[in-house]
VOBA-1610 file (N, C-alpha, C; in pm, whole numbers, padded with zeros to 5 digits, always signed):
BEGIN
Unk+08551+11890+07770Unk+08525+11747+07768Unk+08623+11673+07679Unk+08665+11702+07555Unk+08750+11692+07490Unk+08893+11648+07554Unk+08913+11766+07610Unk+09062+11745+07656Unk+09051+11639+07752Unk+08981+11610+07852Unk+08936+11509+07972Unk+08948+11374+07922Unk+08844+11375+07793Unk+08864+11221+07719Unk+09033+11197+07709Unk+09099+11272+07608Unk+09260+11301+07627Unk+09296+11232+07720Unk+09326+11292+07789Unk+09363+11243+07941Unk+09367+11114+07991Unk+09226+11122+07985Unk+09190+10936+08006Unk+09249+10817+07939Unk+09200+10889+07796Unk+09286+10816+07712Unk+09416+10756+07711Unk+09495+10832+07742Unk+09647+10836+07748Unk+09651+10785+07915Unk+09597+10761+08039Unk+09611+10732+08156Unk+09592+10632+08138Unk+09487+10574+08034Unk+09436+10402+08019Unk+09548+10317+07994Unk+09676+10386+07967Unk+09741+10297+07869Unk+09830+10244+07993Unk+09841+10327+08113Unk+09900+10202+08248Unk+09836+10107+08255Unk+09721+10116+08291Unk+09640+10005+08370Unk+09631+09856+08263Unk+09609+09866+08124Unk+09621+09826+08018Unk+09748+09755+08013Unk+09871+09820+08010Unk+10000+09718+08024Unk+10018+09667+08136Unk+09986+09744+08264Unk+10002+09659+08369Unk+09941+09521+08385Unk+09787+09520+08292Unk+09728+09417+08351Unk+09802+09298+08190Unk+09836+09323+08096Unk+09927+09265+08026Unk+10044+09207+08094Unk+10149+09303+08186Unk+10239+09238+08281Unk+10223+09140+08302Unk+10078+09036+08383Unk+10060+08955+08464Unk+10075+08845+08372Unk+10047+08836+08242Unk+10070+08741+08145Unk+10202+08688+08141Unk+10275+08803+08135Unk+10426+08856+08025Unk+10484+08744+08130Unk+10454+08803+08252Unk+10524+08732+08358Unk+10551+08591+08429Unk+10406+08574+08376Unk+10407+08454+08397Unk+10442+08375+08306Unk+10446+08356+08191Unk+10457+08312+08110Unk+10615+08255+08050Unk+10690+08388+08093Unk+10828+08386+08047Unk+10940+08431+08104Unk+10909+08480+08226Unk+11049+08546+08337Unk+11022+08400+08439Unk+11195+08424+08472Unk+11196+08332+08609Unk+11133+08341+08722Unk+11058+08268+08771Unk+11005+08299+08901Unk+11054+08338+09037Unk+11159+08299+09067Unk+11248+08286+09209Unk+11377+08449+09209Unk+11361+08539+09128Unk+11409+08639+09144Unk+11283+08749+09125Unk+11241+08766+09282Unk+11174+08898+09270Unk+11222+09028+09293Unk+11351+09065+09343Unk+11406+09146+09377Unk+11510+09181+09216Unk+11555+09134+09201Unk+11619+09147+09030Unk+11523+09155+08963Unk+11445+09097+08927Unk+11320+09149+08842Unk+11232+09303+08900Unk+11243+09339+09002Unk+11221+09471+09065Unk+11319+09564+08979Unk+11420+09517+09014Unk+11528+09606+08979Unk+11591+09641+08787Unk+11551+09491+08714Unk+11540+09493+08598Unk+11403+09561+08526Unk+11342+09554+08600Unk+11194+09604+08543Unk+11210+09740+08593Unk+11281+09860+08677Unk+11255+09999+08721Unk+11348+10043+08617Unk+11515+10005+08654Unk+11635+10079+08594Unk+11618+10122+08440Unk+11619+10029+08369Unk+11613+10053+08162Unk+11512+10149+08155Unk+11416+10097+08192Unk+11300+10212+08177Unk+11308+10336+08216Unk+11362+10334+08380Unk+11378+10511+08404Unk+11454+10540+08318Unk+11564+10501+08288Unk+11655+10560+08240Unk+11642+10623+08105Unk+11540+10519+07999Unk+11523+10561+07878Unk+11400+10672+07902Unk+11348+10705+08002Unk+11219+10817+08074Unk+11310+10938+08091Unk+11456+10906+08116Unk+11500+11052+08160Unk+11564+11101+08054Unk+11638+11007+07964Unk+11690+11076+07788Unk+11611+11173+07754Unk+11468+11137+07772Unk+11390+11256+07733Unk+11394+11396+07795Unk+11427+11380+07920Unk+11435+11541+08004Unk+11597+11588+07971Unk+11655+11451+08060Unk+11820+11502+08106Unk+11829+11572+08161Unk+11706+11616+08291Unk+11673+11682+08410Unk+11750+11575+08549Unk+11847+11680+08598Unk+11866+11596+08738Unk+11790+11665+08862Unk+11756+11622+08983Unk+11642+11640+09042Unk+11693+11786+09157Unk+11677+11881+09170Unk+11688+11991+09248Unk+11630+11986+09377Unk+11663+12077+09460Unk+11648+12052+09580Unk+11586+11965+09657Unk+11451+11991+09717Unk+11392+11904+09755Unk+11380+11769+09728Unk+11381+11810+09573Unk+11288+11635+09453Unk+11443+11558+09486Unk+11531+11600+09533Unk+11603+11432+09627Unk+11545+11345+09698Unk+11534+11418+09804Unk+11459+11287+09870Unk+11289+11292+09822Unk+11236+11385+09826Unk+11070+11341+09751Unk+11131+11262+09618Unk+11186+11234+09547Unk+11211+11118+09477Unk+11265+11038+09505Unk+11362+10960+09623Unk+11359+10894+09710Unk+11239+10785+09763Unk+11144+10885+09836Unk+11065+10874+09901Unk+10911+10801+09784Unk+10912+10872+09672Unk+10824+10819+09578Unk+10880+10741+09505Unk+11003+10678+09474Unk+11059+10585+09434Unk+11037+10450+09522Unk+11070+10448+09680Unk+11047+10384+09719Unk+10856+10314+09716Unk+10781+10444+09766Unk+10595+10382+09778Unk+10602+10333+09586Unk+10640+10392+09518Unk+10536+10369+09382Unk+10596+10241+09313Unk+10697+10203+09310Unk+10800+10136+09266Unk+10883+10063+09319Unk+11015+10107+09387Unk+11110+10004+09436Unk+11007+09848+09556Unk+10957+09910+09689Unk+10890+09848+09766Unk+10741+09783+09711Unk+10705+09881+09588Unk+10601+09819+09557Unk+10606+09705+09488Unk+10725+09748+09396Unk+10751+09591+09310Unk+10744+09454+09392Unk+10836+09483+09474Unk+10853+09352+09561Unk+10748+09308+09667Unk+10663+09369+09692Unk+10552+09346+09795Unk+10419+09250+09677Unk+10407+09313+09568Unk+10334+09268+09479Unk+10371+09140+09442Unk+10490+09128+09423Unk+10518+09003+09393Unk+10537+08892+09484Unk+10520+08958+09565Unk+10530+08841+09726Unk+10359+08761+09737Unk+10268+08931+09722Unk+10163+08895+09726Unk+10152+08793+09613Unk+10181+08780+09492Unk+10155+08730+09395Unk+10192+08541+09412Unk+10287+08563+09467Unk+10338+08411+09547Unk+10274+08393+09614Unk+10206+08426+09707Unk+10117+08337+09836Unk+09991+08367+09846Unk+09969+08477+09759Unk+09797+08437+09684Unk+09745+08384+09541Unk+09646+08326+09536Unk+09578+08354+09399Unk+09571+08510+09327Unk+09584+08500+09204Unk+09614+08581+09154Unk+09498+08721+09132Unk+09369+08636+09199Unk+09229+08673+09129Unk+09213+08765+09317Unk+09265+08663+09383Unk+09251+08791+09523Unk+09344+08890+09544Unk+09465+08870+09530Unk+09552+08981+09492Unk+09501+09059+09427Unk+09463+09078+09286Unk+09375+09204+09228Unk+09277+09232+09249Unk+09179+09157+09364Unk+09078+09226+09409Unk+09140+09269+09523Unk+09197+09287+09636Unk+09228+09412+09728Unk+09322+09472+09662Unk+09374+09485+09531Unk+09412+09598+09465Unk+09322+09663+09434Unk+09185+09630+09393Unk+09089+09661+09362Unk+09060+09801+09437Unk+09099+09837+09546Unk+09048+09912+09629Unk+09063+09984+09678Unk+09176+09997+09570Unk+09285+10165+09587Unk+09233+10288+09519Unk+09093+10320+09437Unk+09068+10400+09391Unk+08988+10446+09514Unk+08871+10371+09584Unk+08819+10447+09676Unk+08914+10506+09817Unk+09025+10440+09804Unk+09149+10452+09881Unk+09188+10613+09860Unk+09229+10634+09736Unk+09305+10764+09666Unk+09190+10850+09656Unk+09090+10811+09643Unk+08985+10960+09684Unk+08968+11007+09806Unk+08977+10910+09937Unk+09007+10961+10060Unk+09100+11038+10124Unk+09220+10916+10062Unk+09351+11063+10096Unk+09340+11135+10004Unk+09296+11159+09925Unk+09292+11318+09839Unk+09199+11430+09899Unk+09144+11362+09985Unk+09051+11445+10079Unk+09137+11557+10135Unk+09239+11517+10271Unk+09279+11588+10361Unk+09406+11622+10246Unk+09456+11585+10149Unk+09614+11553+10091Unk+09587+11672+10016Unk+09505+11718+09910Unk+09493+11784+09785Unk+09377+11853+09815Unk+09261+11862+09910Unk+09145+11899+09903Unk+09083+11881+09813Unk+09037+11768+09766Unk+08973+11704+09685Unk+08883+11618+09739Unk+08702+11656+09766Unk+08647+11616+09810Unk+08565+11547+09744Unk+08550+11354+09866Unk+08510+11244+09761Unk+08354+11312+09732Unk+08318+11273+09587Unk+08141+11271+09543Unk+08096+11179+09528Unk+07996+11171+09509Unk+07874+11042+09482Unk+07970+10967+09400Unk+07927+11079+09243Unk+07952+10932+09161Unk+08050+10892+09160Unk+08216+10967+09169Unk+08305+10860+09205Unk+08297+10735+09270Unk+08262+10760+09399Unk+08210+10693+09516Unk+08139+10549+09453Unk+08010+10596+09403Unk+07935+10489+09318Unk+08024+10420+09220Unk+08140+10483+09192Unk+08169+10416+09038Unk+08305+10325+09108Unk+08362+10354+09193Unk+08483+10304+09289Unk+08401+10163+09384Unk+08284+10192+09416Unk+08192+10040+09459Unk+08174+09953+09336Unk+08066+10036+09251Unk+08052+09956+09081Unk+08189+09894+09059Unk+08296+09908+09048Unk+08385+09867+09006Unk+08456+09752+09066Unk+08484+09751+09244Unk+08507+09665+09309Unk+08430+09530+09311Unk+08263+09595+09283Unk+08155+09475+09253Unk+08178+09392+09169Unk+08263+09450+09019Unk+08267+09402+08906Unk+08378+09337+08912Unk+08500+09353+08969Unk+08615+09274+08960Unk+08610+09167+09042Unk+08527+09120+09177Unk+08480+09037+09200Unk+08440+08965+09187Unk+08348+08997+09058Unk+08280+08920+08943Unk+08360+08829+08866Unk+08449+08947+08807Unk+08514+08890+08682Unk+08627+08767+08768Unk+08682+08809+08910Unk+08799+08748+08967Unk+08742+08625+09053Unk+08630+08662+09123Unk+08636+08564+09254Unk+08566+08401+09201Unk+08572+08305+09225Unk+08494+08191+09215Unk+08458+08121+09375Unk+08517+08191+09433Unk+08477+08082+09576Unk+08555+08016+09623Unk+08639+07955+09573Unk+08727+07827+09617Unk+08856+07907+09656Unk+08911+08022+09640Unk+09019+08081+09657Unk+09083+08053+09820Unk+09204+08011+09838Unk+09257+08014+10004Unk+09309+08182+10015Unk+09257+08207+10112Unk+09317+08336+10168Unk+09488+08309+10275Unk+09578+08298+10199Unk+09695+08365+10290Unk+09709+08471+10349Unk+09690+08531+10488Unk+09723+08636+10550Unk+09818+08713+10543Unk+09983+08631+10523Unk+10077+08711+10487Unk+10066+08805+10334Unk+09988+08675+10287Unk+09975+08740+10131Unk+09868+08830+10127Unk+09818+08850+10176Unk+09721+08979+10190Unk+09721+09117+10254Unk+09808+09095+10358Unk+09889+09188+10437Unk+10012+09250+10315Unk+10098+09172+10215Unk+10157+09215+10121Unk+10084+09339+10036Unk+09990+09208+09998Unk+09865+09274+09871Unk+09855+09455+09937Unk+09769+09437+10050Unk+09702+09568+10113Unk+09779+09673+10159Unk+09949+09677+10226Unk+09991+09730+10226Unk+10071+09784+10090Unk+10101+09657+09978Unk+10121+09784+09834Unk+10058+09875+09799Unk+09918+09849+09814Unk+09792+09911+09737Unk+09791+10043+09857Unk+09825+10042+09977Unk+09827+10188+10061Unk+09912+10263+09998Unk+10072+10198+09989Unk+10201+10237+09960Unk+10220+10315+09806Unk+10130+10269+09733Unk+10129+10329+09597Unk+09999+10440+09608Unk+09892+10433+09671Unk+09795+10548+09682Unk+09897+10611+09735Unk+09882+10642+09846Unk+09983+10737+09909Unk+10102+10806+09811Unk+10171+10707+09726Unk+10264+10749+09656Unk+10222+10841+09547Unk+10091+10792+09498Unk+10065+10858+09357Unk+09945+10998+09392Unk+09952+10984+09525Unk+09838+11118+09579Unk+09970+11251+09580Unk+10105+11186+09635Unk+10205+11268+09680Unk+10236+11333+09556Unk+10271+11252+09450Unk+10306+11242+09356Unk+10226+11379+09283Unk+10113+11369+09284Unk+10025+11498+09180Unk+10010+11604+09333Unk+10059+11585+09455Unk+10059+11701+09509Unk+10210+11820+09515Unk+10314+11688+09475Unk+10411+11740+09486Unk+10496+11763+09304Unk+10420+11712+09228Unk+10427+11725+09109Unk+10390+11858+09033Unk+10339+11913+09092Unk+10271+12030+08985Unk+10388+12115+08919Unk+10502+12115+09036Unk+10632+12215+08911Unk+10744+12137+08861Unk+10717+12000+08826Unk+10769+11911+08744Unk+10746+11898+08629Unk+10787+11840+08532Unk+10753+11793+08401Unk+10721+11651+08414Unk+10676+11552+08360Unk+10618+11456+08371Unk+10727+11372+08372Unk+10796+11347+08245Unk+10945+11294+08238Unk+11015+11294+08325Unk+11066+11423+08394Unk+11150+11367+08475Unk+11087+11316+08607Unk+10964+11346+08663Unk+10942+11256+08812Unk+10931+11128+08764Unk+10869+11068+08676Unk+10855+10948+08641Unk+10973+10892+08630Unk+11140+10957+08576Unk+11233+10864+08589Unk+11308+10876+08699Unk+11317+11000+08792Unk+11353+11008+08886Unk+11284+10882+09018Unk+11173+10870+08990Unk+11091+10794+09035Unk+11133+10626+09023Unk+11155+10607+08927Unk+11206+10483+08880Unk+11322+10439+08880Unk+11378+10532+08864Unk+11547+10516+08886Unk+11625+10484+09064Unk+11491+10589+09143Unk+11523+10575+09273Unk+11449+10431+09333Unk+11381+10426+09278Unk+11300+10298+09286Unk+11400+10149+09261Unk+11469+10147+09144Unk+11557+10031+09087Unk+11701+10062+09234Unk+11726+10126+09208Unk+11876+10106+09353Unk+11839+10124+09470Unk+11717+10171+09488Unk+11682+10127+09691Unk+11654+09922+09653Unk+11610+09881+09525Unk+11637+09763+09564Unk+11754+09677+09539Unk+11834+09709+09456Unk+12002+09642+09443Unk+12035+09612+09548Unk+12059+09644+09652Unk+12128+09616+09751Unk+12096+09464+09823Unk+11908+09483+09874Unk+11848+09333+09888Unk+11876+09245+09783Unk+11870+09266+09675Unk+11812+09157+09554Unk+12016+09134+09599Unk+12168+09187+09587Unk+12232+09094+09631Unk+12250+09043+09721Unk+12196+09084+09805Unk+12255+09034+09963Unk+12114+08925+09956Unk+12006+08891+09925Unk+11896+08817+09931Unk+11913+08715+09820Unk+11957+08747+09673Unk+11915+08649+09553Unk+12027+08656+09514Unk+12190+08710+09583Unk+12292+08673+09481Unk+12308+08742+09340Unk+12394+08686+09233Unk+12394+08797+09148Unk+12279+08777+09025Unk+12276+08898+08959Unk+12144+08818+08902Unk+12109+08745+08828Unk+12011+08719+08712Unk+11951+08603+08663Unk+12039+08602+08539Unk+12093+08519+08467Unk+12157+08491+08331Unk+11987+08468+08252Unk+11986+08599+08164Unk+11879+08576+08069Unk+11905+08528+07941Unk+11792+08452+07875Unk+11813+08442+07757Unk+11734+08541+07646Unk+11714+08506+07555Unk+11650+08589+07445Unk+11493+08594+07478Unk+11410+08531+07461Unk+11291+08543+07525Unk+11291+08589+07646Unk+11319+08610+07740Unk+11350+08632+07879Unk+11406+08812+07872Unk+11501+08831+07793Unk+11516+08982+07791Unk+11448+09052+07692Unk+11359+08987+07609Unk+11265+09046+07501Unk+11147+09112+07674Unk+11105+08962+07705Unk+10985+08993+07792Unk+11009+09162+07893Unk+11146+09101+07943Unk+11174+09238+08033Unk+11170+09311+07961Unk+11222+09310+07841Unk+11220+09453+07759Unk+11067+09498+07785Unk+10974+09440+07744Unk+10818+09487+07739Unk+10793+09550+07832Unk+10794+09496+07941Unk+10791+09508+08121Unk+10874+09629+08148Unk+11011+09684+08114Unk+11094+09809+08134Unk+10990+09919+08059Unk+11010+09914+07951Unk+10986+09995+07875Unk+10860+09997+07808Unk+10750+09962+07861Unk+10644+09976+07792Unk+10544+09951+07920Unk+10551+09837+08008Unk+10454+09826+08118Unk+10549+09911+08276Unk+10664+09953+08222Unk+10692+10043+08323Unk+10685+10183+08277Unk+10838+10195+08201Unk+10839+10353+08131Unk+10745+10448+08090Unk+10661+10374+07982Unk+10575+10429+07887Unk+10441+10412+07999Unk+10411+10328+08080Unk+10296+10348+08184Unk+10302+10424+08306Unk+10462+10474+08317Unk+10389+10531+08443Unk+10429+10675+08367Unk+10512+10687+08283Unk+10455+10844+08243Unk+10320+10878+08217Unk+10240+10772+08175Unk+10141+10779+08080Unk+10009+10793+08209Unk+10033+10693+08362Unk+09961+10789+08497Unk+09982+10870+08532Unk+10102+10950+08534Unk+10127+10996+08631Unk+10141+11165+08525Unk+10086+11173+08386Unk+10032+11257+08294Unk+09894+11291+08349Unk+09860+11174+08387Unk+09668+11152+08426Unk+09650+11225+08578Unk+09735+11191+08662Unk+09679+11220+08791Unk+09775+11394+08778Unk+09860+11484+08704Unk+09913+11564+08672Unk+09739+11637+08634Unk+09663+11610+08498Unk+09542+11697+08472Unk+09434+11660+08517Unk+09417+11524+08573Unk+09264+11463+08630Unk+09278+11502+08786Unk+09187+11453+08865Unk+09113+11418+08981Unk+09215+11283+08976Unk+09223+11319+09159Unk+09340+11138+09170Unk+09180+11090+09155Unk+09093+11041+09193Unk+08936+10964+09204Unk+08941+10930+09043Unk+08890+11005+08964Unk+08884+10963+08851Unk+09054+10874+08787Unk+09170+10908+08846Unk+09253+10811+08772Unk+09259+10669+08870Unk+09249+10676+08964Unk+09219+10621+09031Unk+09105+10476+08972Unk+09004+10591+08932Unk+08914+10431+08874Unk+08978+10377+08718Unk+08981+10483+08697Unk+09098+10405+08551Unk+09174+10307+08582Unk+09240+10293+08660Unk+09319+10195+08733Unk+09239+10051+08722Unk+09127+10025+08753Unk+09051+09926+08701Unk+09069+09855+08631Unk+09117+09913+08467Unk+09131+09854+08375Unk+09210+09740+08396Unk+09341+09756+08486Unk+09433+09695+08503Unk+09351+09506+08498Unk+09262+09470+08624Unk+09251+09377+08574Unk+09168+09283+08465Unk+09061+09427+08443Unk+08991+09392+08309Unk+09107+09325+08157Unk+09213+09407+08176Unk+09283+09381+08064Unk+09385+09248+08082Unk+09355+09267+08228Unk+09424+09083+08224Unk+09357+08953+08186Unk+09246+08964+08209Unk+09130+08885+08187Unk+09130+08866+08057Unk+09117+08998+07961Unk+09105+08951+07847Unk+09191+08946+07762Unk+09311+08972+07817Unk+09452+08917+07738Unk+09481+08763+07751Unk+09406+08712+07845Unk+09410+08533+07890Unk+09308+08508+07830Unk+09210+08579+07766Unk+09098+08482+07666Unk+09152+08498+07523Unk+09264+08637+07486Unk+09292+08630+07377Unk+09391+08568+07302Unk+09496+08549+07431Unk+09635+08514+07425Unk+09669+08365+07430Unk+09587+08355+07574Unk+09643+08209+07632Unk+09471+08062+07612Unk+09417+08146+07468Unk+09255+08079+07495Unk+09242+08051+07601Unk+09199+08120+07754Unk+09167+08133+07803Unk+08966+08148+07787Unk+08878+08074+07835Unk+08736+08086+07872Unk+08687+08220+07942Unk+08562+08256+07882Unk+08516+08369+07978Unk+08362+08368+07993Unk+08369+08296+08131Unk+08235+08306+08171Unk+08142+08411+08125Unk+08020+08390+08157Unk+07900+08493+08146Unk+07888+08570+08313Unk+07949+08551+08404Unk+07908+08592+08492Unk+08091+08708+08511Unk+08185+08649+08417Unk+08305+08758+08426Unk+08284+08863+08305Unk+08196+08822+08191Unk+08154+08914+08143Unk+08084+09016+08219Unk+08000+08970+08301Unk+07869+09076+08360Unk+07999+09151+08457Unk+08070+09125+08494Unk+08158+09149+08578Unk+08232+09252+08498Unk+08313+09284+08428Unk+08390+09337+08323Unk+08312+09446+08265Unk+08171+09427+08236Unk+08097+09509+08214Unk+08049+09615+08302Unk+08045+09566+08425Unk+07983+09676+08542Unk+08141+09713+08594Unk+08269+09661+08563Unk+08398+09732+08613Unk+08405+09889+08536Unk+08352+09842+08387Unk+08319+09944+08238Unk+08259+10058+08325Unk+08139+10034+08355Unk+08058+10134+08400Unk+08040+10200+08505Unk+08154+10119+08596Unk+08194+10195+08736Unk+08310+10335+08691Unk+08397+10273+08595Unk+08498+10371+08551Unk+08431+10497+08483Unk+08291+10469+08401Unk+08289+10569+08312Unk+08139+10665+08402Unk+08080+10584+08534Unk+08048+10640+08579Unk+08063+10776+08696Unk+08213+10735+08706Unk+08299+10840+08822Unk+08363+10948+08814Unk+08368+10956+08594Unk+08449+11041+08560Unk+08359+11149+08515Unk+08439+11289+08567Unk+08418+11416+08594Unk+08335+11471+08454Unk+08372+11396+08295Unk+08290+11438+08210Unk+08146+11399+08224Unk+08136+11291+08252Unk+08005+11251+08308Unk+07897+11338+08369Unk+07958+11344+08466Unk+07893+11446+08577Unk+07860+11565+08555Unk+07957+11622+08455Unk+07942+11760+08360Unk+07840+11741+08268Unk+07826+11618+08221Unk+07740+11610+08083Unk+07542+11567+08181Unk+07552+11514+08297Unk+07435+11497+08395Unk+07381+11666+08389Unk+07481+11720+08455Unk+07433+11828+08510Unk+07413+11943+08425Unk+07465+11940+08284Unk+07413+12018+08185Unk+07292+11978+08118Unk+07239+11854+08108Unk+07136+11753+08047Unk+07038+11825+08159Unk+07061+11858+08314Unk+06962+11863+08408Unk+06924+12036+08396Unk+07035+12112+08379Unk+07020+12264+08344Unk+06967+12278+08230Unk+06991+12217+08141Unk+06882+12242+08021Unk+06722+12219+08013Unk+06707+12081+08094Unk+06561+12011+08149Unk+06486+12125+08210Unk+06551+12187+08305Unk+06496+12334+08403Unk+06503+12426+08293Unk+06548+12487+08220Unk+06586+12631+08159Unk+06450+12596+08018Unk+06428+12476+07983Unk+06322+12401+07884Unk+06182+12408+07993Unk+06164+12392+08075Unk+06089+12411+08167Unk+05985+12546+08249Unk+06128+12586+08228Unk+06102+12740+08261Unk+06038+12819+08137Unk+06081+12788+08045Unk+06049+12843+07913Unk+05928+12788+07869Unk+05887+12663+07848Unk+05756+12617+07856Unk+05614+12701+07949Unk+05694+12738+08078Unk+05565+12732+08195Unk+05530+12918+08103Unk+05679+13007+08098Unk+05605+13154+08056Unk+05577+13159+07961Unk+05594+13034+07844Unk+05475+13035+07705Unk+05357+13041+07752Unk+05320+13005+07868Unk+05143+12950+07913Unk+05079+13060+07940
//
């Protein structure tokens, strides 16, 4: 149980900067380069991810890093941010929302990893709750922008199921920069031929990317892709959650941002969807229930 908390621990810390990203971003990068900002936000980071190995990728892991560069990263960047343009920000992360019960399915036929209850329960609990915390009603649904949204959220399950199936004789370091690195130059090519050359930053502006390279990229996706390496994709999967819990309350802490009572109740049952799905849980049920019987049993042949 110990080591599991571990795990978690250290997996929390994606979802956590990612949902920080949404601030960073808004706040202080240019808007009208999404393809350079793809490409500024993958490259620094892989690169300072692979100093650590100085592993170049052997046979196969060419194109399977290719191929997971493109779902986790290069295509995802830019689909997200499309979505992010032609939706509200609060529906975009709810059909992100919905990639954990997503990644327990394909982990079904992918990994043989068959979905259970409480995942199951805790992957609904959770979708319930970000609804909460996200939806108000008034939101316009763009189709294109949802079609963006839903196909990232396939494109990265898929990626990060491949990822811990095809990961096991990797080191963490290097798929993560191989990953990222292949990710930043499948998009160079669009971002010139689409946005020209890129953005002249200033000091605030390359501080922010700095954060975004190297801390909501680098340091987060080693820090999943550690998680879905010793966990259940299902259980990292609901970790993933956090992502927009921590946006929420980086906009009540950051930007005094308000927080309803009904995004509290929301935030709270996202809490308990995550901590209901995970595998210590279920270990700690079913020893609480073997002890109840074995106390039972022992009671009835005192009589």
């Amino acid at each position: 149980m110990e080591g599991n908390a571990r795990w978690l621990l250290i997996t929390a810390i994606a979802p956590i900067a990612w949902g920080a990203s949404y601030w960073v971003t808004a706040a202080f990068l240019p808007p009208d380069y999404p393809l350079w900002a793809a490409v500024i936000r993958a490259l620094p980071g892989g690169i300072v991810v692979w100093l650590l190995s100085r592993k170049l990728p052997t046979g196969s892991w060419w194109w399977k890093s290719a191929v997971l560069g493109i779902l986790n990263v290069g295509a995802f960047f830019v689909l997200v941010y499309v979505a992010a343009q032609l939706l509200p920000s609060s529906i975009a992360t709810t059909l992100m929302a919905t990639s954990p019960a997503v990644m327990m399915f394909l982990a079904w036929p992918l990994l043989a990893e068959r979905p259970k209850l409480l995942p199951l329960v805790g992957a609904i609990l959770g979708f319930v709750g970000v609804c909460a915390t996200l939806l108000t009603g008034t939101e316009q649904v763009n189709l294109l922008g949802a079609a963006a949204a839903l196909t990232a959220m396939m494109m990265s399950s898929v990626g990060y199921i491949l990822t811990k199936k095809w990961g096991t004789d990797v080191d963490v370091y290097s798929q993560s920069s191989w990953q990222l690195i292949a990710g930043g130059l499948f998009v160079i090519p669009f971002a010139f031929a689409l946005e020209g050359a890129p953005p002249a930053l200033g000091g605030t502006e390359l501080l922010a990317f700095g954060f975004l390279s190297f801390i909501a990229t680098g340091l987060a996706y080693v820090a999943w892709f550690t998680g879905l390496k010793h966990l259940s994709a299902g259980a990292v999967g609901l970790v993933g959650l956090l992502n927009p819990v921590a946006g929420v309350l980086l906009g009540v802490l950051v930007a005094s941002e308000s927080l309803s009572l009904l995004q509290g109740a929301g935030i709270a049952i996202v809490l308990a969807g995550i901590l209901i799905g995970q595998p210590i849980v279920a270990r700690a049920l079913q020893r609480r229930k073997t002890a109840s019987r074995e106390l039972e049993l022992t009671t009835s042949s005192a009589r």
